[in-house]
C-alpha positions in Angstrom: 71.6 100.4 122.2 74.1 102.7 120.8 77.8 102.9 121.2 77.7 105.9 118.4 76.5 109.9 119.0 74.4 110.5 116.5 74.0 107.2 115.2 71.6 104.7 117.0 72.2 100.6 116.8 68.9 99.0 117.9 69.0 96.0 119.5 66.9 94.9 116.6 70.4 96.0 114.1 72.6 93.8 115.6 71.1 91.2 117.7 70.2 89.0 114.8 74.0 89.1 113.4 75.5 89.0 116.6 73.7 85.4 117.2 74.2 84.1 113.9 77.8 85.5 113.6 78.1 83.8 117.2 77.2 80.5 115.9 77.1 79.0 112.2 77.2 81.8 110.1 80.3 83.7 111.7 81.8 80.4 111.7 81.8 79.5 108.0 83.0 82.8 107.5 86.2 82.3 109.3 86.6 79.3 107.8 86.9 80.4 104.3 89.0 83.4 105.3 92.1 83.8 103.5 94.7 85.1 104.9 96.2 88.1 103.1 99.7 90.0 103.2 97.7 93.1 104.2 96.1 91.6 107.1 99.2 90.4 108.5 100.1 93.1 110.7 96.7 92.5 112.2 97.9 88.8 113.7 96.6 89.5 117.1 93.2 90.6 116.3 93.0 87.5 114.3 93.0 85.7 117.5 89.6 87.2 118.8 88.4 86.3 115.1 84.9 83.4 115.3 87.0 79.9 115.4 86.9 78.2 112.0 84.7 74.9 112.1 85.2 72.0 109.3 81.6 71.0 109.9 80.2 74.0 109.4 78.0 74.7 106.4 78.2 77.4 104.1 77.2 81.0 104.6 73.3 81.2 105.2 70.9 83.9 104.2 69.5 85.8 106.8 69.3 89.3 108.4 70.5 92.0 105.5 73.3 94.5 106.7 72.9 96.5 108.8 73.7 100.8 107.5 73.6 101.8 111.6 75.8 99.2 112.6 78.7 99.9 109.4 78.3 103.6 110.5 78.7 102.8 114.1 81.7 100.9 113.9 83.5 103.7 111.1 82.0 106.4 114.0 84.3 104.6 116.6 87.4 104.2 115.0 87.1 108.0 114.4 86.4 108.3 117.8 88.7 106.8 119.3 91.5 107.7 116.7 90.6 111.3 117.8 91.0 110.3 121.4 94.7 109.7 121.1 94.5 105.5 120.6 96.8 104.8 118.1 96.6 102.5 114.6 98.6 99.5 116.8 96.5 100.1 119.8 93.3 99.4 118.0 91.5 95.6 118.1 88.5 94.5 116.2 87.2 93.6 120.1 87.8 97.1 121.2 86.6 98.9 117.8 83.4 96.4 118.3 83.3 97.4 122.1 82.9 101.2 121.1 80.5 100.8 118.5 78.1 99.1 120.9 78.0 95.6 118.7 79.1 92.1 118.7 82.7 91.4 117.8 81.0 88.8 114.6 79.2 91.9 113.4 82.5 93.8 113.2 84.0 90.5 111.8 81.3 90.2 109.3 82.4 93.3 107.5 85.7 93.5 107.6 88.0 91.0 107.6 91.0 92.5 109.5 91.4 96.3 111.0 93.6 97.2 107.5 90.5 96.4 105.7 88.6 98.1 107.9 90.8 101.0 107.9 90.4 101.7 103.9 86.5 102.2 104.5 87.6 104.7 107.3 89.8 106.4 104.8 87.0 106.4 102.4 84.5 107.6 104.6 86.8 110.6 105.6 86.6 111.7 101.3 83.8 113.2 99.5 83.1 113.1 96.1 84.0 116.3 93.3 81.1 118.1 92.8 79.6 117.0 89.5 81.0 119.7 86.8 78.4 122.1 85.5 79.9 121.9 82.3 79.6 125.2 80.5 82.8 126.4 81.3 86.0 124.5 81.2 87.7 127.3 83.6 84.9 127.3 86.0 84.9 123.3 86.2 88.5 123.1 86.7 88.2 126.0 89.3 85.5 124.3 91.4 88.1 121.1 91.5 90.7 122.5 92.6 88.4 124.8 95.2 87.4 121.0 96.6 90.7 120.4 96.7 92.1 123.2 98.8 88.6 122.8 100.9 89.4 119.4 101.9 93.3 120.3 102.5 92.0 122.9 104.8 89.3 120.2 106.9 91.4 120.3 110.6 89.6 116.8 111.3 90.4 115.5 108.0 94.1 116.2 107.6 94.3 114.9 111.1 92.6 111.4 111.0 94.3 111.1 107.4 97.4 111.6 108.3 96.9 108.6 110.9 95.0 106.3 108.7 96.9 107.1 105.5 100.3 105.8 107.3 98.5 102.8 108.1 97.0 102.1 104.6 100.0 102.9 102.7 101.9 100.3 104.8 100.1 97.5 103.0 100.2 98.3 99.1 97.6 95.8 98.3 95.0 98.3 100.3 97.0 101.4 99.5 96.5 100.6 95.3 92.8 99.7 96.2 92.3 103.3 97.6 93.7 104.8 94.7 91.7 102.3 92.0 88.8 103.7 93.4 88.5 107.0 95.6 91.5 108.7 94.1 91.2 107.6 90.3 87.3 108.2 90.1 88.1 111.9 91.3 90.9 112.3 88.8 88.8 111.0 86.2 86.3 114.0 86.9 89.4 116.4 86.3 90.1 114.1 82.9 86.7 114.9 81.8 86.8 118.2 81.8 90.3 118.7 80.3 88.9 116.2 77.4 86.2 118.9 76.3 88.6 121.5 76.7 90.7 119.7 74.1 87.6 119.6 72.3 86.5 123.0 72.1 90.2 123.9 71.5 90.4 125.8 74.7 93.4 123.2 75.7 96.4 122.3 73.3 96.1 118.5 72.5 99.7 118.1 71.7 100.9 117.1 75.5 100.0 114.2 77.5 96.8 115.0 79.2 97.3 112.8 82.4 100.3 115.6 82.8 98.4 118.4 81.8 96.0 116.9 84.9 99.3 117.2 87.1 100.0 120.5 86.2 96.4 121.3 88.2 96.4 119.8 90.9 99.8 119.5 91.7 100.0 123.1 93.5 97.1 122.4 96.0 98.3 119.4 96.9 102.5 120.1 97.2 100.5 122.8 99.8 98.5 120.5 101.3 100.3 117.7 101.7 104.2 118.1 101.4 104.0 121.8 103.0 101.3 121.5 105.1 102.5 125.3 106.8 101.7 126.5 103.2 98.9 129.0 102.9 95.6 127.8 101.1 94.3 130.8 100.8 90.9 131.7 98.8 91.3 132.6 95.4 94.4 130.3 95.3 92.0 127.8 92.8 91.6 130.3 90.2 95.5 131.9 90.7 96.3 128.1 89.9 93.6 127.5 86.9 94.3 130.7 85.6 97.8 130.3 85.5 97.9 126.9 84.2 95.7 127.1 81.5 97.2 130.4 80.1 100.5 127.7 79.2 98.2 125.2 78.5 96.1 127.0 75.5 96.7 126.1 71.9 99.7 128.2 69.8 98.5 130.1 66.8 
């Protein structure tokens, strides 16, 4: 079975969560849900949610996760966010539907669709390619490069601009997505101005979080606030180049 192109659910995948999750298992889990300001805008897909049950016992070990069935399901709110359904239009039965798997499998995973959508946002970002490390210019030129790359992906700006909308709406999620995808690539950026400041190639006398800003600010005014702006090649080293010539120690 697969509800995915490209990605193929077995029977095998799902069938074993789908019964459990249909019965005890999916049960206990709604059961200890907690409800959460983030998932409130999801009220009527908690309806379709497994029906808690006060006899139920706890959580039992079974099948392990499934990888084809969390890409499946991702796959087909991509899908059918690219086929004009909108954020208020999905449901965990119709996301569950497209995926080819039970709605407990979907359930299983994600609590509500806001929680869902944050692993939709995250599966939309790559990670900074690891610094090389023997130049400070060249390592902050190949992270701003992946930052004008991804302002420039069609399918990404698209689908981010629909999921990002929906995210930021509940801060809880929104300040999730930056503890972990955004701050783990800024850190990368940190590192490298840090041994800058260590081989003197970067004054130490400002605050390096603004230094930071002072990099990735242009590419990203361009590529978010001005998405008309140009991103043209060469535009990472213009910005590097520029930056750090105002950025080296006086003397």
């Amino acid at each position: 079975m697969s509800g995915t192109p490209g990605v193929e659910v077995t029977e095998g995948d799902v069938a074993g969560e789908d019964l459990a999750g249909e019965g005890v298992a999916a049960q206990a889990e709604a059961a200890v849900r907690t409800p959460d300001a983030a998932d409130r805008p999801d009220a009527a897909d908690a309806a379709d949610a497994p029906a808690p049950d006060p006899h139920a016992e706890g959580p039992r070990r079974g099948r392990p996760r499934s990888a084809a069935a969390d890409t499946a399901i991702i796959e087909a709110v991509l899908r059918m966010i690219e086929d004009g359904v909108s954020i208020g239009e999905l449901s965990m039965e119709g996301i569950a539907r497209e995926a080819g798997v039970g709605k407990a499998t979907v359930y299983r995973r994600w609590p509500g669709k806001s929680a869902l959508m944050l692993d939709v946002m995250r599966s939309l970002d790559t990670d900074v390619p690891p610094p090389a490390g023997v130049s400070v210019r060249d390592d902050l030129v190949g992270i701003i490069e992946f930052l004008r790359i991804r302002g420039l992906a069609k399918r990404n700006s698209a689908l981010l601009r629909t999921v990002v909308t929906h995210v930021k709406a509940q801060p809880a999620l929104w300040r999730e997505y930056h503890e972990t995808v955004v701050q783990a690539r800024r850190e990368v950026l940190l590192s490298v101005l840090r041994r800058g400041r260590e081989r003197g190639e970067v004054r130490t006398d400002r605050d390096i979080d603004l230094l930071a800003d002072l990099f990735v600010g242009p590419v990203l005014s361009r590529a978010v606030l001005h998405e008309w702006a140009d991103l043209p090649e060469g535009l990472a080293e213009e910005i590097v180049d520029t930056v750090l010539d105002g950025v080296r120690p006086r003397g």
